[in-house]
PDB file with SEQRES, HELIX, SHEET and CRYST1 records, atoms N, CA, C and O in Angstrom:
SEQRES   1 A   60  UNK UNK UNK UNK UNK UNK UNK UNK UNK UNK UNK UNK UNK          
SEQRES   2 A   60  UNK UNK UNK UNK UNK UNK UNK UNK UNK UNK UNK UNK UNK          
SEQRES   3 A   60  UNK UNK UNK UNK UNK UNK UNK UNK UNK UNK UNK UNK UNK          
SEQRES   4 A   60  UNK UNK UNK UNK UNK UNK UNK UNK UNK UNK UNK UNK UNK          
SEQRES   5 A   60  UNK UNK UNK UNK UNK UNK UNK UNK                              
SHEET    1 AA1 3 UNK A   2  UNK A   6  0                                        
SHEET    2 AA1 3 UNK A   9  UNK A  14 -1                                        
SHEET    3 AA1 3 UNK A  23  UNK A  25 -1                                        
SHEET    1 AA2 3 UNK A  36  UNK A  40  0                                        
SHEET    2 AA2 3 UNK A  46  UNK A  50 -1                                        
SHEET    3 AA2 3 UNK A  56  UNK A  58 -1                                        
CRYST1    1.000    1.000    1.000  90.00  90.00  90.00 P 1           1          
ATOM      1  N   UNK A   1     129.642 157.639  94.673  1.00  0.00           N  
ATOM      2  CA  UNK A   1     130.624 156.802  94.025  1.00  0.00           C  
ATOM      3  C   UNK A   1     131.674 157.720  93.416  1.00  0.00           C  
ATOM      4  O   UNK A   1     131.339 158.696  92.746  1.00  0.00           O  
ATOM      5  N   UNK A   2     132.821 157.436  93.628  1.00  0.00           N  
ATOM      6  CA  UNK A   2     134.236 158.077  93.241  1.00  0.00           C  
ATOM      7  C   UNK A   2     134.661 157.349  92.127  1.00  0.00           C  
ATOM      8  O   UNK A   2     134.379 156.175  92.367  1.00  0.00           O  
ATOM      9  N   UNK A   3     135.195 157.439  91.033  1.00  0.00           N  
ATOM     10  CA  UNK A   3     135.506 157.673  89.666  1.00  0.00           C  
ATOM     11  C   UNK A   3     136.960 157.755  89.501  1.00  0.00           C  
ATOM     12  O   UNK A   3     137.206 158.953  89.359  1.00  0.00           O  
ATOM     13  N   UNK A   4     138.052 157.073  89.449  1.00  0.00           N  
ATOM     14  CA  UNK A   4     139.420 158.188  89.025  1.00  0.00           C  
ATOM     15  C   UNK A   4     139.425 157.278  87.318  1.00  0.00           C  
ATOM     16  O   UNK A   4     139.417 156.056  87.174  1.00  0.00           O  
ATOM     17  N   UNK A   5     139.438 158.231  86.312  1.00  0.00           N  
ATOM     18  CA  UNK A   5     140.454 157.714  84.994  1.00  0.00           C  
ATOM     19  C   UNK A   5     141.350 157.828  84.641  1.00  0.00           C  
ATOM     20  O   UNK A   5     141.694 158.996  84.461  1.00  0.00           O  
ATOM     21  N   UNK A   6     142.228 156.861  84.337  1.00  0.00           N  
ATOM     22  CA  UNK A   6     143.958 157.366  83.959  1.00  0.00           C  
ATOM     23  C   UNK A   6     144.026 156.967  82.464  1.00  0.00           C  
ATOM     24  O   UNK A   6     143.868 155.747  82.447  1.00  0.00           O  
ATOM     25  N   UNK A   7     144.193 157.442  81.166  1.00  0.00           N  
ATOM     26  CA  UNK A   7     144.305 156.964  80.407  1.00  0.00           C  
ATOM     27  C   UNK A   7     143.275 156.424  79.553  1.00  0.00           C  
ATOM     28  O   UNK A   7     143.456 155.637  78.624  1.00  0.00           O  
ATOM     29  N   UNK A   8     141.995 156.992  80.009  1.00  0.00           N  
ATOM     30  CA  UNK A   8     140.417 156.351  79.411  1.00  0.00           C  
ATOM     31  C   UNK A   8     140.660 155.237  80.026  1.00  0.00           C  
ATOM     32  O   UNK A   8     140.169 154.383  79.288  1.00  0.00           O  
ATOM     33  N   UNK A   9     141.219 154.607  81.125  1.00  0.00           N  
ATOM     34  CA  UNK A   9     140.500 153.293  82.077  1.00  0.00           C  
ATOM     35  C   UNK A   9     140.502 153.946  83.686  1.00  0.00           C  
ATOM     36  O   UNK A   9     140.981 154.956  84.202  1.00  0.00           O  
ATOM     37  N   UNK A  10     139.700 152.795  84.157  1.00  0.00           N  
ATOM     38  CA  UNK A  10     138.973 153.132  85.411  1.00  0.00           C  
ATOM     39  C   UNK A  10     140.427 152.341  86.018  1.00  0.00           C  
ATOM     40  O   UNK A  10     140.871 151.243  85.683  1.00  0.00           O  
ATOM     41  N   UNK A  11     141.018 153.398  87.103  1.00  0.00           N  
ATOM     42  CA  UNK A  11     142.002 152.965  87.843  1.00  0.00           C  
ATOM     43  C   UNK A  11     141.842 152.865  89.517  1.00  0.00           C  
ATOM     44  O   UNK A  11     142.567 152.292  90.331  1.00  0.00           O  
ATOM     45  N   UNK A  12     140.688 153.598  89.700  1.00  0.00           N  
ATOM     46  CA  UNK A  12     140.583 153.633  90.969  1.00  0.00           C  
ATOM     47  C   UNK A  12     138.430 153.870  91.115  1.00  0.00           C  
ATOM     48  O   UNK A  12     137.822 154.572  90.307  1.00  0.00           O  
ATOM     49  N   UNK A  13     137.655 153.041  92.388  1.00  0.00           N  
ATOM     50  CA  UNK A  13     136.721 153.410  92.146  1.00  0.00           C  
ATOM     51  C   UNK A  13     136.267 153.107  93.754  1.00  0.00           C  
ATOM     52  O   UNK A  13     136.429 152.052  94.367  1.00  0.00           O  
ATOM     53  N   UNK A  14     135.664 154.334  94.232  1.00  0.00           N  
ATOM     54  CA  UNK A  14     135.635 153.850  95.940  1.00  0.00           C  
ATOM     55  C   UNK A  14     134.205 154.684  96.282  1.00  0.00           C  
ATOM     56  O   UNK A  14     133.989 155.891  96.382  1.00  0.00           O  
ATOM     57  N   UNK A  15     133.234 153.381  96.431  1.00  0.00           N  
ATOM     58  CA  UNK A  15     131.855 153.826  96.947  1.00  0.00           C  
ATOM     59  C   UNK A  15     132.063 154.521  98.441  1.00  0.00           C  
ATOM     60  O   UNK A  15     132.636 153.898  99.334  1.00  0.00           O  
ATOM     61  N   UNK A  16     131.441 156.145  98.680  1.00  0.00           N  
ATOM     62  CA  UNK A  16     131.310 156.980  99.282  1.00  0.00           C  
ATOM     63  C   UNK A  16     129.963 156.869 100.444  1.00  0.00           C  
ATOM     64  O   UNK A  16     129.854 157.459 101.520  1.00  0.00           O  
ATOM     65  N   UNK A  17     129.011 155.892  99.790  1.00  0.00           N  
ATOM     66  CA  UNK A  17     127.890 155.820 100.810  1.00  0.00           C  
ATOM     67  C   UNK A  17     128.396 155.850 102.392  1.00  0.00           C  
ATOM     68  O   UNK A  17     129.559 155.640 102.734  1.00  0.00           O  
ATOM     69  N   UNK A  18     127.297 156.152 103.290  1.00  0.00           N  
ATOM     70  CA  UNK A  18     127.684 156.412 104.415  1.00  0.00           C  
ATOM     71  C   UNK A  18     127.842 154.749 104.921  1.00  0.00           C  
ATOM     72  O   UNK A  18     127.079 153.892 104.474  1.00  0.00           O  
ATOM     73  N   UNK A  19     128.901 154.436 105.878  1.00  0.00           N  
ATOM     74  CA  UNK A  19     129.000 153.371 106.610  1.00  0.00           C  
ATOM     75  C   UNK A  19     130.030 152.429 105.490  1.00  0.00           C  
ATOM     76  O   UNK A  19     130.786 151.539 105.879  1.00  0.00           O  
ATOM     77  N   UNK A  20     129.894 152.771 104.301  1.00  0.00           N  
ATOM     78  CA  UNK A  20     130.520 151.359 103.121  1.00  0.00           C  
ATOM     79  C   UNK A  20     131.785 151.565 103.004  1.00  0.00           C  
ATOM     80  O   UNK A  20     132.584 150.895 103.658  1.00  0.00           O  
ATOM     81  N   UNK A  21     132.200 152.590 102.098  1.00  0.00           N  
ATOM     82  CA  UNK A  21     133.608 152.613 102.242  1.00  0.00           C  
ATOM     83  C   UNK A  21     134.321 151.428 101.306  1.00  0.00           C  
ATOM     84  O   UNK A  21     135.544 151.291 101.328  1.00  0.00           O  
ATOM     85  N   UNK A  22     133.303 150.425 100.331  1.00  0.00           N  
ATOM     86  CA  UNK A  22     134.294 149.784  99.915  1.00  0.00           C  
ATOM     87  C   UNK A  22     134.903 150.462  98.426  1.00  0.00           C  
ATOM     88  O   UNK A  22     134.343 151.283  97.699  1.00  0.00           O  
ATOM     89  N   UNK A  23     136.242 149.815  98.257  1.00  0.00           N  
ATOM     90  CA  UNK A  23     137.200 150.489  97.012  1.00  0.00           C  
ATOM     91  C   UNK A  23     138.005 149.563  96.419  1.00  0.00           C  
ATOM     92  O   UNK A  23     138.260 148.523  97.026  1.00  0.00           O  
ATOM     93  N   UNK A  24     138.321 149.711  95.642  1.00  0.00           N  
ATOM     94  CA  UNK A  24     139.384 149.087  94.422  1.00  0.00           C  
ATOM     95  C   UNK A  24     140.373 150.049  93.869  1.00  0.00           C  
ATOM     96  O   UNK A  24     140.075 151.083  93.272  1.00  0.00           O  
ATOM     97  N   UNK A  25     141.416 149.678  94.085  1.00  0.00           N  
ATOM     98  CA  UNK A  25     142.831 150.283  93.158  1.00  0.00           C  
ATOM     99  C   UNK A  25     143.270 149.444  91.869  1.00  0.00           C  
ATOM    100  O   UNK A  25     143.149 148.252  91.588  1.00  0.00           O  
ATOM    101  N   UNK A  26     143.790 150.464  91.239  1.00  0.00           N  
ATOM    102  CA  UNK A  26     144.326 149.336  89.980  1.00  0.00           C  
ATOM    103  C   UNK A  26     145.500 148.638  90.698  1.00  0.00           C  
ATOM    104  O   UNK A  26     145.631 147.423  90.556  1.00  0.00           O  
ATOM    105  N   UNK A  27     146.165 149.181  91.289  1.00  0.00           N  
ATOM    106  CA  UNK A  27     147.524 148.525  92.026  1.00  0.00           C  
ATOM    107  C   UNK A  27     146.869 146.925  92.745  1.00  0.00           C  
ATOM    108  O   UNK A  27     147.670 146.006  92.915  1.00  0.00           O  
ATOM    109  N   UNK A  28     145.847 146.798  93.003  1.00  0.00           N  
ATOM    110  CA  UNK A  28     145.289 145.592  93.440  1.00  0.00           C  
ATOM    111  C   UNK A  28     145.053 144.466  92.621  1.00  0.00           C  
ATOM    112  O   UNK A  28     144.869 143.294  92.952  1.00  0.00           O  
ATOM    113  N   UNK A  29     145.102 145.276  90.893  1.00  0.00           N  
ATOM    114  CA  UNK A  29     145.092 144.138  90.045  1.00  0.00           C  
ATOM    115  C   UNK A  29     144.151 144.771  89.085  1.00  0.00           C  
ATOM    116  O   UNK A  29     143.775 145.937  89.205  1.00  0.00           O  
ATOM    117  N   UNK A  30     143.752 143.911  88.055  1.00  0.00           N  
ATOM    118  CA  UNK A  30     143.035 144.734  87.091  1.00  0.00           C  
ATOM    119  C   UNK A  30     141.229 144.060  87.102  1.00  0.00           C  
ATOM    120  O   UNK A  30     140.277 144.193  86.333  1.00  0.00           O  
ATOM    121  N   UNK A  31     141.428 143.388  88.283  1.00  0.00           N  
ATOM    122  CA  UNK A  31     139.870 142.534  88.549  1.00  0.00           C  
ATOM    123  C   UNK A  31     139.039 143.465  89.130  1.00  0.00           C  
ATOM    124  O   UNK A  31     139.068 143.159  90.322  1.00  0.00           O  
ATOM    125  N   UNK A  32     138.365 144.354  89.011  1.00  0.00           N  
ATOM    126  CA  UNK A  32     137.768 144.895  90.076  1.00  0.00           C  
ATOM    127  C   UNK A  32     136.104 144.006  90.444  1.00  0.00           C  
ATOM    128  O   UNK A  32     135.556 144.496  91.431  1.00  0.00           O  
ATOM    129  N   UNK A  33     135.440 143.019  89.890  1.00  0.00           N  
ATOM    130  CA  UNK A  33     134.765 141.915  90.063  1.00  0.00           C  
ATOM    131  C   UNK A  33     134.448 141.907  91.289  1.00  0.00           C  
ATOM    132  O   UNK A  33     133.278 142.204  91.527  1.00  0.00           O  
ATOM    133  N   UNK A  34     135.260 141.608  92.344  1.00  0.00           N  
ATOM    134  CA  UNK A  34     134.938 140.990  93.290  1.00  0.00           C  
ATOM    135  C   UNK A  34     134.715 142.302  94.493  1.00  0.00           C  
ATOM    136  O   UNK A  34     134.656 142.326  95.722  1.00  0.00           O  
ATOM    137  N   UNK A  35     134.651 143.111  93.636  1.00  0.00           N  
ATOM    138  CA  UNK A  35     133.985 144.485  95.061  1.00  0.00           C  
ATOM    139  C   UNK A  35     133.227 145.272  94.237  1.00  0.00           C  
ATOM    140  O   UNK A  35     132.619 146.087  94.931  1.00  0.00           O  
ATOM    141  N   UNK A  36     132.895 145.449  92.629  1.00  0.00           N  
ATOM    142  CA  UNK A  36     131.928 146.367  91.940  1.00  0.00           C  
ATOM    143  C   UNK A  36     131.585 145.213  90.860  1.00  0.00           C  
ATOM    144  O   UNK A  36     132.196 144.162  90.667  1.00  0.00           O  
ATOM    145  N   UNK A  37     130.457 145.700  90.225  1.00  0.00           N  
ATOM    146  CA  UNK A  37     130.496 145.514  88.973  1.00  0.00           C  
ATOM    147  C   UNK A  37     130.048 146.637  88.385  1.00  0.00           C  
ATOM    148  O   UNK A  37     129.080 147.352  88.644  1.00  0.00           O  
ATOM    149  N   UNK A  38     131.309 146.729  87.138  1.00  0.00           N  
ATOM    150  CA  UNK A  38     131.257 147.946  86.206  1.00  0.00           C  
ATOM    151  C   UNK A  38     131.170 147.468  84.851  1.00  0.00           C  
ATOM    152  O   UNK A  38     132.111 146.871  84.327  1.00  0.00           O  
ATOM    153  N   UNK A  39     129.852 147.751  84.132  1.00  0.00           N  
ATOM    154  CA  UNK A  39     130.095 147.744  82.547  1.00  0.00           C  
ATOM    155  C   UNK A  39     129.896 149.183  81.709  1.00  0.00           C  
ATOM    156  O   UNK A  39     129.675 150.270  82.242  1.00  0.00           O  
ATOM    157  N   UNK A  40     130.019 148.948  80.348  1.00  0.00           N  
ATOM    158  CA  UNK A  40     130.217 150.143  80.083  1.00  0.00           C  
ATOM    159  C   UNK A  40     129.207 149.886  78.945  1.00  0.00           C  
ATOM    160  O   UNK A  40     129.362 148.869  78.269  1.00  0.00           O  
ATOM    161  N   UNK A  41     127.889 150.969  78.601  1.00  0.00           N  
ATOM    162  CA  UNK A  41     127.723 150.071  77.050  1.00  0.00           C  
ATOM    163  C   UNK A  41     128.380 151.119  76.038  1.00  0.00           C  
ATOM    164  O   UNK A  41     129.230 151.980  76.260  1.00  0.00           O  
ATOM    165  N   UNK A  42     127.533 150.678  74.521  1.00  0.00           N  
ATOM    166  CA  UNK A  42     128.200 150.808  73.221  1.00  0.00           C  
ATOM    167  C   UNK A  42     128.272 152.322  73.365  1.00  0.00           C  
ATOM    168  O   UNK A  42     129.213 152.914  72.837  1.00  0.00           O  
ATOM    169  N   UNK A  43     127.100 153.161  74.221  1.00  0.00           N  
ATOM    170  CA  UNK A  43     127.049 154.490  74.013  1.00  0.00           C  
ATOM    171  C   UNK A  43     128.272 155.065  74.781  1.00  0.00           C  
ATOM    172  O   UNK A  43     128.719 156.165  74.453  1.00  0.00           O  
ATOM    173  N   UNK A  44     128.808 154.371  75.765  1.00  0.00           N  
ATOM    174  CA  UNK A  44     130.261 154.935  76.636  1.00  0.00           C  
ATOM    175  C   UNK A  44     129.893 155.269  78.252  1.00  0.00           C  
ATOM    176  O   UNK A  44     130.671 155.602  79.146  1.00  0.00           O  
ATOM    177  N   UNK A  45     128.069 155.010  78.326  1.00  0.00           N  
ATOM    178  CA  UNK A  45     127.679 155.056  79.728  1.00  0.00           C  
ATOM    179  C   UNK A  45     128.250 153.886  80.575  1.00  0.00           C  
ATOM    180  O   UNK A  45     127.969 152.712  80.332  1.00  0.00           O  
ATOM    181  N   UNK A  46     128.940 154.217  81.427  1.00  0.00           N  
ATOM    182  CA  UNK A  46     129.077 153.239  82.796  1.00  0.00           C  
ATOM    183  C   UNK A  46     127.818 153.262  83.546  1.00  0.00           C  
ATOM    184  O   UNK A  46     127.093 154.247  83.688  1.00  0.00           O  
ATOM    185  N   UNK A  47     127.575 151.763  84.142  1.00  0.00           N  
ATOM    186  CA  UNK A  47     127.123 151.601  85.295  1.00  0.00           C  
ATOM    187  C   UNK A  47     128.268 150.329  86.332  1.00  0.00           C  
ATOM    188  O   UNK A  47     129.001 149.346  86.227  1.00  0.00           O  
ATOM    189  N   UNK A  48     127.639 151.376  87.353  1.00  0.00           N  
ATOM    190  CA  UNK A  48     128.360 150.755  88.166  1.00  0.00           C  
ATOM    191  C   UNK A  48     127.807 149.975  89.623  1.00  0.00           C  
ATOM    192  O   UNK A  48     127.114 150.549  90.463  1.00  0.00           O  
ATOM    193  N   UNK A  49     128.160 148.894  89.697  1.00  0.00           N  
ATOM    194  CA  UNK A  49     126.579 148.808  91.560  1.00  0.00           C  
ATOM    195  C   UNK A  49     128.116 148.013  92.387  1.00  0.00           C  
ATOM    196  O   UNK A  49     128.893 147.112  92.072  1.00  0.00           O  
ATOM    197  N   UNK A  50     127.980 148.859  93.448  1.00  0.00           N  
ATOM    198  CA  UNK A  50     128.409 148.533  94.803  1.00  0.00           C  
ATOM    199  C   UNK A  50     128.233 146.970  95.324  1.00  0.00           C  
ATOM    200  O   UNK A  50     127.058 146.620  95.433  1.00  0.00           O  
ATOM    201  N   UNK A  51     129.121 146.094  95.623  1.00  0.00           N  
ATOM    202  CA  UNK A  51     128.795 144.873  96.083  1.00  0.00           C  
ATOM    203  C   UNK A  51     128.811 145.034  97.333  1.00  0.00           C  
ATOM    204  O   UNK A  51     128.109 144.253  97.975  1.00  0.00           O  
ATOM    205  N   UNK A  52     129.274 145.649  97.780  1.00  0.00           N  
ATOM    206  CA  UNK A  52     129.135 145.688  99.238  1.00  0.00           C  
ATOM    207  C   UNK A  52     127.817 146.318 100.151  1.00  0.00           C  
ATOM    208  O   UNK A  52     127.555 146.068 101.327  1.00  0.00           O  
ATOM    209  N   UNK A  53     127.043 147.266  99.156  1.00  0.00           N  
ATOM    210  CA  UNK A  53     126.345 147.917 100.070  1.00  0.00           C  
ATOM    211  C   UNK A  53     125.162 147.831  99.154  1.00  0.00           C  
ATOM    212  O   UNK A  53     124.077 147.766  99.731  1.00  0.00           O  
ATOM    213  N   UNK A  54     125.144 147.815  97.544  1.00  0.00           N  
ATOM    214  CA  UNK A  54     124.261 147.925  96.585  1.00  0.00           C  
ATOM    215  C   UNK A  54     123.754 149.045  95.667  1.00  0.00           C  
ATOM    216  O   UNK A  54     122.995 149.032  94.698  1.00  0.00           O  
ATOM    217  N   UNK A  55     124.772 150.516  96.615  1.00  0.00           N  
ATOM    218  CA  UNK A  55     124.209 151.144  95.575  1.00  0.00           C  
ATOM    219  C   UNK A  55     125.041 151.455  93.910  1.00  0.00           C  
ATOM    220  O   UNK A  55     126.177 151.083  93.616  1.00  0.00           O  
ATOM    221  N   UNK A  56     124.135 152.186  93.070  1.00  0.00           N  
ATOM    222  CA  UNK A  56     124.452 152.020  91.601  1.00  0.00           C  
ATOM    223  C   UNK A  56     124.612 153.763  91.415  1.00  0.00           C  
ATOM    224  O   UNK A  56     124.052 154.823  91.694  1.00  0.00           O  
ATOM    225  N   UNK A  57     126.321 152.943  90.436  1.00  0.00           N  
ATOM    226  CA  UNK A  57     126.190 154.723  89.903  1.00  0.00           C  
ATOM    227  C   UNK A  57     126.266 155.014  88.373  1.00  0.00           C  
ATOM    228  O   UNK A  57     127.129 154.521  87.647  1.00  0.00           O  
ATOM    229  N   UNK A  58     125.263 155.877  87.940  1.00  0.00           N  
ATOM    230  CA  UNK A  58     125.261 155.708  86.755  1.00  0.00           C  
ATOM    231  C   UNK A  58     126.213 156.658  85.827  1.00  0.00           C  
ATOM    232  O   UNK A  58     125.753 157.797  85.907  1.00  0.00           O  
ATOM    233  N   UNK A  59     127.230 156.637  85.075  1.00  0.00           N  
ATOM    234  CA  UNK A  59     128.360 158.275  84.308  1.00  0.00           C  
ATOM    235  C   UNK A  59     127.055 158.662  83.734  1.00  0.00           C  
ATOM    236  O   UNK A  59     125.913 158.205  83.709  1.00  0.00           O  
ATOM    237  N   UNK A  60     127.964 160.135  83.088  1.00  0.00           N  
ATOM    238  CA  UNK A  60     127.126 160.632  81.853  1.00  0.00           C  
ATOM    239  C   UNK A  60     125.800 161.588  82.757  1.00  0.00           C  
ATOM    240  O   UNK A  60     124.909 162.156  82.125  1.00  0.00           O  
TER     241      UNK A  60                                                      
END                                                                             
Protein backbone atom coordinates (compact mmCIF):
# COMPACT_ATOMS: atom_id res chain seq x y z
CA UNK A 1 0.00 0.00 0.00
CA UNK A 2 1.27 3.50 -1.19
CA UNK A 3 0.73 6.46 1.16
CA UNK A 4 1.25 10.13 -0.33
CA UNK A 5 0.62 13.12 2.53
CA UNK A 6 0.26 16.64 1.55
CA UNK A 7 -0.28 18.80 4.36
CA UNK A 8 -0.97 16.01 7.23
CA UNK A 9 -3.92 14.63 4.81
CA UNK A 10 -3.95 11.58 2.77
CA UNK A 11 -3.99 12.87 -0.89
CA UNK A 12 -3.21 10.03 -2.78
CA UNK A 13 -3.41 6.12 -1.75
CA UNK A 14 -2.83 3.21 -4.38
CA UNK A 15 -2.84 -0.54 -3.25
CA UNK A 16 0.40 -2.18 -4.82
CA UNK A 17 -0.72 -5.91 -4.36
CA UNK A 18 0.01 -7.98 -7.29
CA UNK A 19 -2.92 -8.06 -9.97
CA UNK A 20 -5.06 -4.96 -7.88
CA UNK A 21 -3.82 -1.85 -8.71
CA UNK A 22 -6.74 -0.08 -7.21
CA UNK A 23 -6.13 3.93 -6.25
CA UNK A 24 -7.62 7.13 -5.26
CA UNK A 25 -6.45 10.74 -5.95
CA UNK A 26 -7.51 13.67 -4.08
CA UNK A 27 -8.21 15.30 -7.53
CA UNK A 28 -11.10 12.61 -7.67
CA UNK A 29 -12.69 14.21 -4.74
CA UNK A 30 -12.24 14.03 -1.13
CA UNK A 31 -14.40 10.53 -0.78
CA UNK A 32 -12.00 7.98 -0.88
CA UNK A 33 -15.00 5.39 0.59
CA UNK A 34 -15.79 3.82 -2.27
CA UNK A 35 -12.23 2.13 -3.14
CA UNK A 36 -10.50 2.05 0.67
CA UNK A 37 -11.49 2.39 3.91
CA UNK A 38 -9.16 4.53 5.96
CA UNK A 39 -9.53 5.46 9.67
CA UNK A 40 -7.23 6.90 11.79
CA UNK A 41 -7.45 6.37 15.68
CA UNK A 42 -6.87 8.81 18.71
CA UNK A 43 -3.17 7.46 18.78
CA UNK A 44 -2.59 8.82 14.88
CA UNK A 45 -2.36 5.00 13.62
CA UNK A 46 -4.04 4.55 10.21
CA UNK A 47 -5.59 1.54 9.05
CA UNK A 48 -6.30 1.07 5.93
CA UNK A 49 -8.12 -2.26 3.91
CA UNK A 50 -8.25 -2.41 0.18
CA UNK A 51 -11.85 -2.81 -1.26
CA UNK A 52 -10.90 -4.17 -4.08
CA UNK A 53 -8.66 -6.95 -3.23
CA UNK A 54 -8.82 -6.89 0.83
CA UNK A 55 -5.64 -6.35 1.84
CA UNK A 56 -4.93 -4.04 5.12
CA UNK A 57 -2.28 -1.63 5.75
CA UNK A 58 -1.44 -0.75 8.95
CA UNK A 59 1.05 3.21 9.50
CA UNK A 60 3.29 3.49 12.33
Amino acid sequence: MQLVFKGGKIVHIHCKSEDCGNEWKIEEGSDWSQKFDAKQSQSGIWTIICKKCGRSYLSG
